[in-house]
C-alpha positions in Angstrom: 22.4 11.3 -49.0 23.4 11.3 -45.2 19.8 13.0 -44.8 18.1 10.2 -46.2 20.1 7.9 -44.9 19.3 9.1 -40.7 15.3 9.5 -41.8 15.6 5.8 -43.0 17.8 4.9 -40.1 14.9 6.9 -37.2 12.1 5.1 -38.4 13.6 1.7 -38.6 14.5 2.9 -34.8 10.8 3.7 -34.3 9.4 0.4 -35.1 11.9 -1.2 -33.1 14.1 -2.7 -35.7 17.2 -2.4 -33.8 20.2 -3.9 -35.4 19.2 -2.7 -39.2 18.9 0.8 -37.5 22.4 0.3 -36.2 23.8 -0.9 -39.3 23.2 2.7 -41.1 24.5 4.6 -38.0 27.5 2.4 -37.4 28.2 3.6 -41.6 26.8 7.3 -41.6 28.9 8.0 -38.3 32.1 6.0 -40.2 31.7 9.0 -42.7 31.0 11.8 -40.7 32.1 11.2 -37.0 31.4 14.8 -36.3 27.4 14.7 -36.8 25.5 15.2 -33.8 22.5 14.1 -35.0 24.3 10.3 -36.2 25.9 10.4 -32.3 22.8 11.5 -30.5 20.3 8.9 -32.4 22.6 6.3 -32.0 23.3 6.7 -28.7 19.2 7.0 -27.9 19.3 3.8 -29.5 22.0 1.8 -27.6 19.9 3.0 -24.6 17.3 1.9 -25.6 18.6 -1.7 -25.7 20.2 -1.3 -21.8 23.7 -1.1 -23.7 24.6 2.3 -21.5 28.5 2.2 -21.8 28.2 2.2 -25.5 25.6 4.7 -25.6 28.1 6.9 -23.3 30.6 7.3 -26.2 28.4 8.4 -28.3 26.2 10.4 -26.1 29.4 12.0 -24.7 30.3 13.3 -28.6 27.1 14.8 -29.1 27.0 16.9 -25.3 30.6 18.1 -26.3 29.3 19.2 -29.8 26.3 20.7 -28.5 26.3 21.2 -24.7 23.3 24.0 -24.8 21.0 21.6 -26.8 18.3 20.3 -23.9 17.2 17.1 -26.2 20.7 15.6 -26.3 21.5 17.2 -22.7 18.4 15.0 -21.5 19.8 11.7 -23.3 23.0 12.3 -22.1 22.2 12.7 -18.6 19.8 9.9 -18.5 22.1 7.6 -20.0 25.1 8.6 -17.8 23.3 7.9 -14.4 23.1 4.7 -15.4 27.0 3.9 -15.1 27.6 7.2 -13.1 26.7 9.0 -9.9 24.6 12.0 -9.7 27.3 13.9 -9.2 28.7 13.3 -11.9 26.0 14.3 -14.7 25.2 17.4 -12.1 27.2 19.7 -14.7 25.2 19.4 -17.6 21.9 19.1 -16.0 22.0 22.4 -13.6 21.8 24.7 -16.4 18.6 23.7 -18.2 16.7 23.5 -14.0 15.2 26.5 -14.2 13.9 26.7 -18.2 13.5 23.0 -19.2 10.6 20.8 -17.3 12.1 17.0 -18.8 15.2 17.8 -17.4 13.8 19.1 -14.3 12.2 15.9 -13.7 15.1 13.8 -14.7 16.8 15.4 -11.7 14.5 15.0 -9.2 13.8 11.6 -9.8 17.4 11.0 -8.7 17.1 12.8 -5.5 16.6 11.1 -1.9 14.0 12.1 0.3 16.4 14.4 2.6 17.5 15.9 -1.0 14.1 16.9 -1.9 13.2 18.1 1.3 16.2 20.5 1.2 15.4 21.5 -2.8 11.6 22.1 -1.5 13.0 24.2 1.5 15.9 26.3 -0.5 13.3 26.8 -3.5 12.3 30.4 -3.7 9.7 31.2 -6.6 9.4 27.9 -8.3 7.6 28.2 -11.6 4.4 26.2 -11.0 5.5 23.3 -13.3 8.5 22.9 -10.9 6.3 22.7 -7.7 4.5 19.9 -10.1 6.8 17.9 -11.0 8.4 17.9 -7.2 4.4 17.4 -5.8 3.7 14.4 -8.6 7.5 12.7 -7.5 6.4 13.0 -3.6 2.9 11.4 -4.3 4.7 8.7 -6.4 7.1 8.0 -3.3 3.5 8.0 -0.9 4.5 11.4 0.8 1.4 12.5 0.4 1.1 15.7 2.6 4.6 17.2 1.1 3.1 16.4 -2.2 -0.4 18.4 -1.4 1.3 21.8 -0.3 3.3 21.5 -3.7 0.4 20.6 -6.2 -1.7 22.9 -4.3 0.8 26.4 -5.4 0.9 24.7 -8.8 -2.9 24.9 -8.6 -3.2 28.8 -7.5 -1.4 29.5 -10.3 -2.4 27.4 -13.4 -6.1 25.8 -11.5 -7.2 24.9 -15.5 -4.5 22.7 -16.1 -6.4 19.2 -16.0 -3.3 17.6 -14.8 -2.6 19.7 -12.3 -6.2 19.9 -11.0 -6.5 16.4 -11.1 -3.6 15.3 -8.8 -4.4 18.0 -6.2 -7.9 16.1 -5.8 -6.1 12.8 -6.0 -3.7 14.4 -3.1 -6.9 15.7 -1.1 -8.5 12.6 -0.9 -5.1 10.8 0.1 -4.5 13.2 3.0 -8.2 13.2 4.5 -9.3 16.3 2.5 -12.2 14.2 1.3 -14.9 17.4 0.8 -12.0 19.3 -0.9 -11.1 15.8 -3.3 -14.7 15.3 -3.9 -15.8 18.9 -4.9 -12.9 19.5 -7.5 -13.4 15.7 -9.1 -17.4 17.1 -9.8 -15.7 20.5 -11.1 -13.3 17.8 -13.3 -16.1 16.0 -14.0 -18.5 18.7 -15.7 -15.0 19.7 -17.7 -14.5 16.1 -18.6 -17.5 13.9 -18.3 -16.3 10.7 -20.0 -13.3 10.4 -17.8 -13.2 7.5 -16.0 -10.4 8.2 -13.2 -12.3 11.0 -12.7 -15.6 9.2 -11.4 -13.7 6.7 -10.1 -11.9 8.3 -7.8 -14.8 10.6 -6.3 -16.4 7.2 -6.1 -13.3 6.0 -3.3 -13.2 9.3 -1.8 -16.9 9.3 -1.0 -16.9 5.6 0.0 -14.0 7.1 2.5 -16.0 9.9 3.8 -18.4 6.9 4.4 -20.9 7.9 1.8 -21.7 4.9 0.5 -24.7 5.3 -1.5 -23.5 8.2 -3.5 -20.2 6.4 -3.8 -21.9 3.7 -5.6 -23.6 6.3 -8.1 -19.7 7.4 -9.4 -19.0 4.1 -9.0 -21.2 3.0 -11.4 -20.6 5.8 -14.2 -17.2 4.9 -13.9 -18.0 1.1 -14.7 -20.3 2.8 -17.5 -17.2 3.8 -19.1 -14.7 1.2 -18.2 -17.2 -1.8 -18.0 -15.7 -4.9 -16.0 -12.6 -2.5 -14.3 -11.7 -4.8 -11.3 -11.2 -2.1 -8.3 -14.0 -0.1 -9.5 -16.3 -3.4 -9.6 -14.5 -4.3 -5.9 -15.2 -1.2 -5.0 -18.8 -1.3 -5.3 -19.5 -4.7 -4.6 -17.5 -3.9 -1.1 -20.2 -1.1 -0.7 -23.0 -3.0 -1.6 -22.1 -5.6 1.1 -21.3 -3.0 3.9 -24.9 -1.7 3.2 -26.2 -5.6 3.4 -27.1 -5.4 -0.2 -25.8 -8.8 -0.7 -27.5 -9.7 -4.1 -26.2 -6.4 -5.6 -23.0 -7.0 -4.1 -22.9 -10.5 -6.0 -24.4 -9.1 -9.3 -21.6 -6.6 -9.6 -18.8 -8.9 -9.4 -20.2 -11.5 -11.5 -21.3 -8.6 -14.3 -17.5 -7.6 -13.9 -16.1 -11.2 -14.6 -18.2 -11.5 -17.9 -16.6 -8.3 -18.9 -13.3 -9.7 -18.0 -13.3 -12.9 -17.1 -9.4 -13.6 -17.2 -8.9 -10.8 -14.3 -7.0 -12.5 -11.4 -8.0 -9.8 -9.4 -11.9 -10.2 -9.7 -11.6 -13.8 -9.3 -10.3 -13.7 -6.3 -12.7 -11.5 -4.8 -15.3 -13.2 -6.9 -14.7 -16.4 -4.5 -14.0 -14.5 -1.1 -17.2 -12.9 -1.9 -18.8 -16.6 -2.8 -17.2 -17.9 0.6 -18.0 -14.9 2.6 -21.6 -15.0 1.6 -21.8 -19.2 2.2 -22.1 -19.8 -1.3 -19.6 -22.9 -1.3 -20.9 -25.2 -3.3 -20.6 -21.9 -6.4 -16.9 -20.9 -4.9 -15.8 -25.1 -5.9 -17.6 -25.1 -8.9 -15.6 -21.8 -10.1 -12.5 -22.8 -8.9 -12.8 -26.6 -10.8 -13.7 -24.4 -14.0 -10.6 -22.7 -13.7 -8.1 -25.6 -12.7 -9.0 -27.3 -15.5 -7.4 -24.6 -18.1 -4.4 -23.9 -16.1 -2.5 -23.7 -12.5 -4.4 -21.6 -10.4 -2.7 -18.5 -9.5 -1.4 -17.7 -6.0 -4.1 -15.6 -4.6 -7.0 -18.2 -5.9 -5.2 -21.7 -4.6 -5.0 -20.1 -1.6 -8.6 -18.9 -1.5 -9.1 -23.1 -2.6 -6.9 -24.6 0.1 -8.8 -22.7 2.9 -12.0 -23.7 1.6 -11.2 -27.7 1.0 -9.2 -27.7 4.8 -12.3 -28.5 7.0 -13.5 -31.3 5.3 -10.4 -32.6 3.1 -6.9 -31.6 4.7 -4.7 -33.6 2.8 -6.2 -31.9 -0.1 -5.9 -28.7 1.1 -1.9 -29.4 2.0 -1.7 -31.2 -1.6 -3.0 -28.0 -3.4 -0.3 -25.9 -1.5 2.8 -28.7 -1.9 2.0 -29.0 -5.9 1.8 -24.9 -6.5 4.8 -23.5 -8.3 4.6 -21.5 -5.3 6.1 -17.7 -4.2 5.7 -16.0 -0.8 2.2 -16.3 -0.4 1.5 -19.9 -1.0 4.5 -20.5 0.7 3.5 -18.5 4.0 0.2 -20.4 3.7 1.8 -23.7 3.2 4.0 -23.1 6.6 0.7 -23.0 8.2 -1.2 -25.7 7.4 2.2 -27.7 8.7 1.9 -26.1 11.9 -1.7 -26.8 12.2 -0.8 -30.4 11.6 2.1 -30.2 13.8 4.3 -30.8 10.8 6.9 -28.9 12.6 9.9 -30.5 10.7 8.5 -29.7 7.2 7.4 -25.9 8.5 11.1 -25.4 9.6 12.4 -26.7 7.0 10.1 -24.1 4.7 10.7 -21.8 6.8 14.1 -21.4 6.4 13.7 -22.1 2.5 12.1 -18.8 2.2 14.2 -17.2 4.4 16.3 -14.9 1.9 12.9 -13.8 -0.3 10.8 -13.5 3.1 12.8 -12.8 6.0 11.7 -9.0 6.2 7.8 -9.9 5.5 5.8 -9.3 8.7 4.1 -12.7 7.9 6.9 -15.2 8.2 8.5 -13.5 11.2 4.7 -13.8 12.6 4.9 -17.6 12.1 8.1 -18.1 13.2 7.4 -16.9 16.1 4.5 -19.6 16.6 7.0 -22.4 15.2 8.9 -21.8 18.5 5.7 -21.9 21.0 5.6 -25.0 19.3 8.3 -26.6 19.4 8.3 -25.6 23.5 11.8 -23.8 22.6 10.1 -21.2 25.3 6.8 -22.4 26.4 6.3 -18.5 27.1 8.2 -15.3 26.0 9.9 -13.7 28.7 7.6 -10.9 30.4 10.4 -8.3 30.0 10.5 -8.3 26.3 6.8 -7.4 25.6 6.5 -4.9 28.3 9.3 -3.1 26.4 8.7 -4.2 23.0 4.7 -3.5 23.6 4.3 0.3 24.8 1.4 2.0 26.3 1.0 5.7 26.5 -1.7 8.0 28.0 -2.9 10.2 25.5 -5.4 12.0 27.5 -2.1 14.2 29.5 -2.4 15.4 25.9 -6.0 15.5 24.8 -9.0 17.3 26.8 -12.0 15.5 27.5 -13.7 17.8 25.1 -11.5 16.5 22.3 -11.8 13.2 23.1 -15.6 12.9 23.1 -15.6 15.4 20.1 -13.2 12.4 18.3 -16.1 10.2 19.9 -19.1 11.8 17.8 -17.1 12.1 14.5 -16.1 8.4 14.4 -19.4 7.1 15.4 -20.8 9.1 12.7 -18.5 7.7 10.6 -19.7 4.3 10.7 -23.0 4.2 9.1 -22.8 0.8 7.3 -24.7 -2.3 8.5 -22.3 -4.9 7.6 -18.8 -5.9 9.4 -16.3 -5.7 6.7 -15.8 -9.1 4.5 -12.4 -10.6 4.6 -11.0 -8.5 8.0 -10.7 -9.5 11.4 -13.4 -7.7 13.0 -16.1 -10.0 14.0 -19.5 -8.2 15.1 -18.7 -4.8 14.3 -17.5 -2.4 11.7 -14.6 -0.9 10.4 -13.8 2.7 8.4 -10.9 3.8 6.5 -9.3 7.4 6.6 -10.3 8.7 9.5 -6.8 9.1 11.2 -6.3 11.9 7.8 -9.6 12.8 7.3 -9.3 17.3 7.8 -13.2 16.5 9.4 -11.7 14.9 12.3 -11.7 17.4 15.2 -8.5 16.4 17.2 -6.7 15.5 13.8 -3.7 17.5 14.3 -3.5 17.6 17.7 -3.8 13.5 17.5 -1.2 13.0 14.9 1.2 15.6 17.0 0.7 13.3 20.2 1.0 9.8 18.2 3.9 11.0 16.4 5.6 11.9 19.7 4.5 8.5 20.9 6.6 6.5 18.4 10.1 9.2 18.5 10.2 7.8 22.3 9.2 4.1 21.6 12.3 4.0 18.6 14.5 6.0 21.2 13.6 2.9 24.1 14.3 0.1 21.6 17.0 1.7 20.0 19.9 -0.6 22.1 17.7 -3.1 23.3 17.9 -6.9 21.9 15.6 -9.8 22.6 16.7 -13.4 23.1 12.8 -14.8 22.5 10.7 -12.3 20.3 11.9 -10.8 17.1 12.8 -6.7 17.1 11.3 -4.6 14.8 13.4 -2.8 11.9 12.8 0.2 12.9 16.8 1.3 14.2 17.9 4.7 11.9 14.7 5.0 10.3 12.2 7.6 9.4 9.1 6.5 11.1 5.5 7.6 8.8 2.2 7.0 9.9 1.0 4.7 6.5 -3.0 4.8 7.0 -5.4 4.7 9.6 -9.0 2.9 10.4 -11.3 2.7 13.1 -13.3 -0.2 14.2 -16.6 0.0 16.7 -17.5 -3.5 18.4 -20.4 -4.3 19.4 -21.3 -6.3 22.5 -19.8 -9.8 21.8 -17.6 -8.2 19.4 -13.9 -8.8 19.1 -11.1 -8.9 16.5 -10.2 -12.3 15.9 -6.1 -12.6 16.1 -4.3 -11.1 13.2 -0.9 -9.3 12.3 -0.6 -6.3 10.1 1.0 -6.9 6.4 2.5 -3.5 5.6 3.9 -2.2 8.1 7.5 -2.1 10.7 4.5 -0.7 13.6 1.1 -0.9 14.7 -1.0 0.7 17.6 -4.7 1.2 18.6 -6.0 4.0 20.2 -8.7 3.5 22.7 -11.6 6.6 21.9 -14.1 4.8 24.1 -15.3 1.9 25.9 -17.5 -0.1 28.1 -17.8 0.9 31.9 -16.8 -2.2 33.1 -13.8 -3.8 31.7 -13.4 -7.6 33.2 -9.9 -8.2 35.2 -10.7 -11.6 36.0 -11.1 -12.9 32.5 -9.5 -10.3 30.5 -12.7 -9.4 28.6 -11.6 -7.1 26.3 -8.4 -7.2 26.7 -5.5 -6.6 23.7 -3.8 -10.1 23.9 -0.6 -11.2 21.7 1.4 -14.3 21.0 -1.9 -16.1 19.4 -2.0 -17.3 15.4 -4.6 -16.7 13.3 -5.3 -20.2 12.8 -6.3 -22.4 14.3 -4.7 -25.7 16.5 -5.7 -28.6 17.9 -4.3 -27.7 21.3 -4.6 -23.6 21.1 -2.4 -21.6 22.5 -3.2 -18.9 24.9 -2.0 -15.5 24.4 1.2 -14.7 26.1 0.7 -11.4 26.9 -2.4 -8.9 27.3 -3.0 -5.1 27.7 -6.0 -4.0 29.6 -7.7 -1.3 27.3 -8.6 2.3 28.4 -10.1 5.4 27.5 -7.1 7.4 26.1 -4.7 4.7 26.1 -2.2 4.3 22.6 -1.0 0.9 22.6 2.4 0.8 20.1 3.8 -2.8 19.3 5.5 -4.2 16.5 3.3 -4.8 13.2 4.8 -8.9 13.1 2.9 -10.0 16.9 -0.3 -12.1 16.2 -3.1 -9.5 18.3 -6.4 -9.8 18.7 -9.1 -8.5 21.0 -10.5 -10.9 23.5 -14.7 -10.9 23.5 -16.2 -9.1 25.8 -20.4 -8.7 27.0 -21.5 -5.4 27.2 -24.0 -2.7 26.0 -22.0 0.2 25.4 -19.9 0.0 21.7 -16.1 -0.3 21.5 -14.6 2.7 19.7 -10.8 2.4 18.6 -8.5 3.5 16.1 -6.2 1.3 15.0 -3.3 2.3 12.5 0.3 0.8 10.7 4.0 2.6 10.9 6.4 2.2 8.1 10.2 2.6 8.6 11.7 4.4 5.9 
């Protein structure tokens, strides 16, 4: 009777009927208080409904009963770190570390990163499952180098495991090991052709490498599989329009929308693509078709405002005001008041978003330019961007045969014909990866040098303050190198002024340049202090940083930069790359 009772009581659990499933534990356990199976189910079922104190008692019965049982071990533990600390739980877990993988993964998903460094370091003989489960954790938490050398003894020891094998490519690619990625997703490929994450990937790891044409191929077997997938279709429309194929760039984002046409995601890029390419009169007509159904989503009334501002401003600002808005319309909305000289309303929205946005790189970017503009300090004082911006001279550190070996490699690396759409570069392209990429020469003599670059810029800042220009958060924190890119200018080129979203720091490395670099005009020149949009008395930047060969420039990742225009033959090769504090 109490059997048929629990079977009756587990699948009303399973199908979610909660309090019916309660009802017949509350009654079985009532009879037999004892039963491990009535406390454990039950108590799986409080947690299930976020009721952990509950689930504790009864979860607590059923470890006592049966402490060597790894199912109600697991539950138990699970549960208890909810409304306990690690240590806590750390009695019933340590036992099962060695032979029980869900438990094994339970407990390192507690641990901080100094915690799993000093489990990876102490670890002697790890079963390969436990190097995976500690790899897959690091690559969740971004680490991906710690999480390569851990997949990659998982691999030499079980290389047929699918999972296994397909997370080491996933860490290849992520860490510059693009041949590597690329070779084992064909070998995953030929195991499992119909995969889609599988194509898909070697697609982004070739269009990384800069192969852009066989990129497209995997590209496009991947959308054969998963027709209308948004960052597969961005994907290759981005590599269509980087090779000028503009009509093919258009045709894959508009065969992607009829596949799935409610994706915010491609519709954004639908219209960026539509404005990018001077289709305007297409980018209003979508937009209307979707305003009439509905609010427009953040991403897309932004994408509207910008286009309507040159010919209709109060539209633009009306769009912005009437949006339900969240950071980014918010950000946007602050400035379009500046560019009106709304400087009341951009204060006062300024400090209305100042508990949701006060550690975004965007609106500490545009209060800085509230100040220039309200003439608190017609200029920042000198002293606080020479020590806030920080050059170093890399070549004490790098031979001229690395640095024109680093030269070659990146110039290789950009192939493509078309600047990228949507980025700051203007006459001129830009690649991804090549800060990680294992075919990069100097890599590891580069990364030692840029690494020791930003120990001694923390170190300088550490006691510093700033009565003008904001500090970065950088003081007690782990400083990683997030991604790097390199852009090449051609003559005219520049990078129109611009801050960088994701990280604490920036810097750009200059690989090579013109001859001549202008001192009279600044030609060339780094400058800071200038917003991306525009005003209808501009500002001059405040400060400026003549470029040269060798030369890392380190600054924080919230100061509007941009690179001043400059007439010349000879290309302008940097890298440029983002710091975040951990």
């Amino acid at each position: 009777m109490l059997e048929q009772a629990l079977q009756k009581a587990m699948l009303l659990q399973r199908n979610k009927n909660f309090a019916e499933a309660e009802t017949i534990y509350v009654s079985l356990i009532a009879q037999a208080p004892n039963d491990v199976n009535c406390r454990y189910l039950f108590g799986t079922l409080l947690h299930e409904q976020h009721r952990y104190k509950q689930a504790h008692t009864h979860l607590s019965i059923a470890y006592r009963l049966v402490p060597n049982n790894a199912d109600v071990v697991y539950a138990f533990s699970k549960n208890a770190l909810k409304i306990q600390s690690k240590s806590d739980v750390l009695h019933a877990i340590t036992p099962f570390l060695n032979i029980n993988r869900k438990i094994f993964r339970l407990y390192v998903s507690t641990l901080s990163i100094s915690e799993l460094n000093v489990l990876v370091t102490n670890a002697v003989n790890n079963r390969f499952w436990q190097n995976y489960e500690l790899g897959k954790h690091f690559y969740n938490l971004q680490y991906f180098e710690e999480a390569r050398a851990l997949i990659s003894q998982a691999y030499r020891v079980s290389p047929d495991e699918e999972d296994i094998s397909t997370l080491l490519a996933h860490c290849l690619s992520k860490t510059g090991y693009y041949s590597d990625a690329i070779k084992l997703y064909e070998s995953l490929a030929r195991r499992s052709p119909k995969n889609f994450d599988v194509h898909f990937n070697r697609g982004v790891a070739l269009y990384n490498r800069g192969e852009r044409e066989l990129a497209n191929q995997s590209l496009k077997r991947a959308l054969a599989l998963k027709a209308g997938h948004a960052q597969a279709s961005i994907y290759l429309s981005t590599s269509h329009y980087e090779l000028a194929n503009i009509d093919e760039s258009l045709k894959t984002l508009e065969t992607a929308l009829e596949k799935t046409p409610n994706s915010i995601v491609l519709q954004a890029a639908w219209i960026d693509l539509l404005i990018q390419t001077e289709n305007i009169d297409d980018a209003e007509q979508y937009i209307s078709s979707l305003s009439r159904s509905r609010q427009l989503e953040e991403p897309i009334c932004i994408l509207f405002s910008r286009l309507c501002w040159q010919r209709d401003k109060c539209k633009s600002l009306s769009l912005l005001q009437n949006h339900d808005y969240r950071h980014s319309v918010g950000m946007e909305l602050i400035k379009r008041y500046l560019q009106l000289g709304y400087l009341e309303q951009a204060n006062k929205t300024l400090k209305s978003f100042y508990d949701i946005s006060a550690n975004t790189v965007e609106w500490k970017a545009l209060c800085h330019t509230y100040s220039r503009l309200q003439k608190k300090a017609l200029q920042a004082p000198l002293e606080e961007y020479r020590f806030l911006v920080q050059s170093f001279d890399l070549s004490n550190n790098l031979d001229q045969e690395q640095c024109n070996a680093l030269a070659l490699y990146l110039r290789n690396r950009h192939s493509h014909a078309t600047q990228p759409k949507s980025q700051s570069v203007k006459d001129g392209t830009q690649v991804s990866g090549v800060l990680f990429d294992a075919e990069n020469p100097v890599r590891d003599a580069l990364l030692r040098c840029i690494n020791q670059c930003f120990d001694e810029y923390q170190h300088s800042i550490e006691d510093r303050s700033c009565s003008y220009l904001l500090l970065p958060d950088i003081k007690g924190k782990k400083l990683k190198i997030r991604e790097g890119w390199s852009i090449n200018l051609a003559e005219g080129g520049y990078h129109a002024y611009h801050v960088h979203q994701e990280g604490a720091l920036s810097a750009v490395f200059y690989v090579d340049l013109p001859i001549e670099i202008d001192k009279d005009d600044n030609a060339g020149y780094l400058g800071f202090g200038v917003p991306e949009f525009s005003l209808d008395e501009p500002l001059e930047p405040e400060y400026v940083v003549m470029p040269k060969k060798g030369r890392l420039v380190v600054f924080p990742s919230h100061f509007w930069h941009g690179t001043i225009p400059f007439s010349s033959e000879t290309h302008r090769l940097t890298i440029a790359f983002d710091v975040e504090a951990l």
